[in-house]
C-alpha positions as CSV (number, residue, x, y, z in Angstrom):
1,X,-24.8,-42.7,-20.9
2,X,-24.9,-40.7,-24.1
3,X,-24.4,-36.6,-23.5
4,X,-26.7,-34.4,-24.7
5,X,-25.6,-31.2,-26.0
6,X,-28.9,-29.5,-25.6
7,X,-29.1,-25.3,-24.4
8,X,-29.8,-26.4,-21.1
9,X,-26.9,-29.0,-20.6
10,X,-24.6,-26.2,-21.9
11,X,-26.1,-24.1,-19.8
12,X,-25.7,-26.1,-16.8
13,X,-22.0,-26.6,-17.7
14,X,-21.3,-23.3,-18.2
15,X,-22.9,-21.7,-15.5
16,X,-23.7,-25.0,-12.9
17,X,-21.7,-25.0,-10.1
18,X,-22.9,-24.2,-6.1
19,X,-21.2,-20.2,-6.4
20,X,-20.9,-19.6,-10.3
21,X,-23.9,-17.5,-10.5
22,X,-23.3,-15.7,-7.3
23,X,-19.9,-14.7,-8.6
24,X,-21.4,-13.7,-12.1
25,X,-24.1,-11.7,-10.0
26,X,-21.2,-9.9,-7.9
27,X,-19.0,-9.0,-10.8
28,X,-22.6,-7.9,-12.6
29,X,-22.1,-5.0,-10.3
30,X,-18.4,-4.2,-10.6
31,X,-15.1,-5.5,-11.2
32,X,-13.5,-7.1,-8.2
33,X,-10.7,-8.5,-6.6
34,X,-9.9,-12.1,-5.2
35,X,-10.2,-10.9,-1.5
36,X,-13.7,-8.9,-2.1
37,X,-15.4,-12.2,-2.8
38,X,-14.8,-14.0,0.7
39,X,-16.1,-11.5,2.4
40,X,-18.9,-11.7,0.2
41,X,-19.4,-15.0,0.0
42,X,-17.5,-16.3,3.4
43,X,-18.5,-20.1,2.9
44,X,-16.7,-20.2,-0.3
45,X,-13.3,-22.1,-0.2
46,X,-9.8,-21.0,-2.3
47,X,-9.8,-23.9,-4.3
48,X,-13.1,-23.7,-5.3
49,X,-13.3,-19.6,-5.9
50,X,-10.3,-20.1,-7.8
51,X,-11.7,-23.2,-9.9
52,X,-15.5,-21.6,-10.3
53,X,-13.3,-18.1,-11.6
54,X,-10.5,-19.9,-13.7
55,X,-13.7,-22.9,-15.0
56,X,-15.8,-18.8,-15.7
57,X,-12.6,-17.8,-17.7
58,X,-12.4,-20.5,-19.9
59,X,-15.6,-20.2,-20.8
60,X,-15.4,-16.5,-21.7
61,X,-17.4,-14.9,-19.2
62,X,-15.2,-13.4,-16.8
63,X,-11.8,-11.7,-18.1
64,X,-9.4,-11.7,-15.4
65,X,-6.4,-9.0,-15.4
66,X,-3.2,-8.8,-13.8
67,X,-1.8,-5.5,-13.1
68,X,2.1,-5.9,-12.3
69,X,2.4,-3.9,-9.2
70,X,4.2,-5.3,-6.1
71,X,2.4,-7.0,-4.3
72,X,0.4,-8.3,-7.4
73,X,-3.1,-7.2,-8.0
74,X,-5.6,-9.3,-10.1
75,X,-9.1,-8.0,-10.5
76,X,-11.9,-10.1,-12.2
77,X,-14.7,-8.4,-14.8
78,X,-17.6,-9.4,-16.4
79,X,-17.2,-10.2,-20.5
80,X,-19.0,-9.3,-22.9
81,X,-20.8,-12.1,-23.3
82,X,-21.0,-12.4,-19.3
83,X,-22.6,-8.7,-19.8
84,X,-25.2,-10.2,-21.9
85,X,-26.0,-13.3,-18.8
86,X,-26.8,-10.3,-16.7
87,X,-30.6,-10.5,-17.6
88,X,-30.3,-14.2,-16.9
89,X,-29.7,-13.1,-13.3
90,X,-32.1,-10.8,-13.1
91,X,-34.5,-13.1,-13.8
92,X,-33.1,-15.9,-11.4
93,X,-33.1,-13.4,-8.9
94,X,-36.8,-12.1,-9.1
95,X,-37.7,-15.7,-9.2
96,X,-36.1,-16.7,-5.9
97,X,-37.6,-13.7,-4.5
98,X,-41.1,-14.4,-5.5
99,X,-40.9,-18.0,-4.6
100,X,-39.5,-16.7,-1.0
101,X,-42.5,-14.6,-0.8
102,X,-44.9,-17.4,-2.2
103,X,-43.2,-20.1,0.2
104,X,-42.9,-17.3,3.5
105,X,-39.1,-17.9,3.3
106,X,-37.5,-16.1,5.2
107,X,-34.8,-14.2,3.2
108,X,-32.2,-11.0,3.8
109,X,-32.2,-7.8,2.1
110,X,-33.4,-7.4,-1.4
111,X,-30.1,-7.5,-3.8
112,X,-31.3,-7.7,-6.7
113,X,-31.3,-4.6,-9.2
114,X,-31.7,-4.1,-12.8
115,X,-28.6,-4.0,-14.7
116,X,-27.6,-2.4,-18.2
């Protein structure tokens, strides 16, 4: 099967994945440690929170810190260029909420807010 490496492939690889764009949205709001996301997203394993963040990394949109206190602390942050995929979520967000609306889904509480 040949790849393509079309915007929406690379898209899909970069940002793909059943929590990636939940984490982005979290971390859109402020930085955060390792223990905040389970209880915001209880259904997401270790081993995959810790792939989807180290696989976010790699690809330059999250910037993870270690601060060397005892016991260690490591808090994730949006890059730059995850800054600039904040509008991406904005729109994904709006979208979801209008096609719940559209399809009388029934949803939770509105989080979606606009972001620098």
């Amino acid at each position: 099967m040949k790849s393509l490496n079309t915007g929406i492939n690379i898209f899909m690889n970069t940002v793909g994945g059943k929590w990636k764009c939940l984490i982005l949205f979290f971390l859109s709001q402020k930085p955060m440690r390792t223990k905040e996301f389970y209880i915001l997203i209880p259904a997401i394993t270790q081993k995959v929170l810790t792939d989807q963040l180290k696989q976010l990394e790699r690809d330059g949109l999250v910037r993870r810190e270690v601060y060397k206190v005892v016991p260690p602390k490591v808090e994730y942050s949006l890059t730059e260029l995850g800054q600039s995929f904040v509008p991406v979520l904005n729109t994904m967000c709006e979208w979801g909420t209008a096609y719940a609306v559209e399809q009388n889904l029934e949803r939770q509480e509105q989080i979606c807010r606009q972001h620098k």
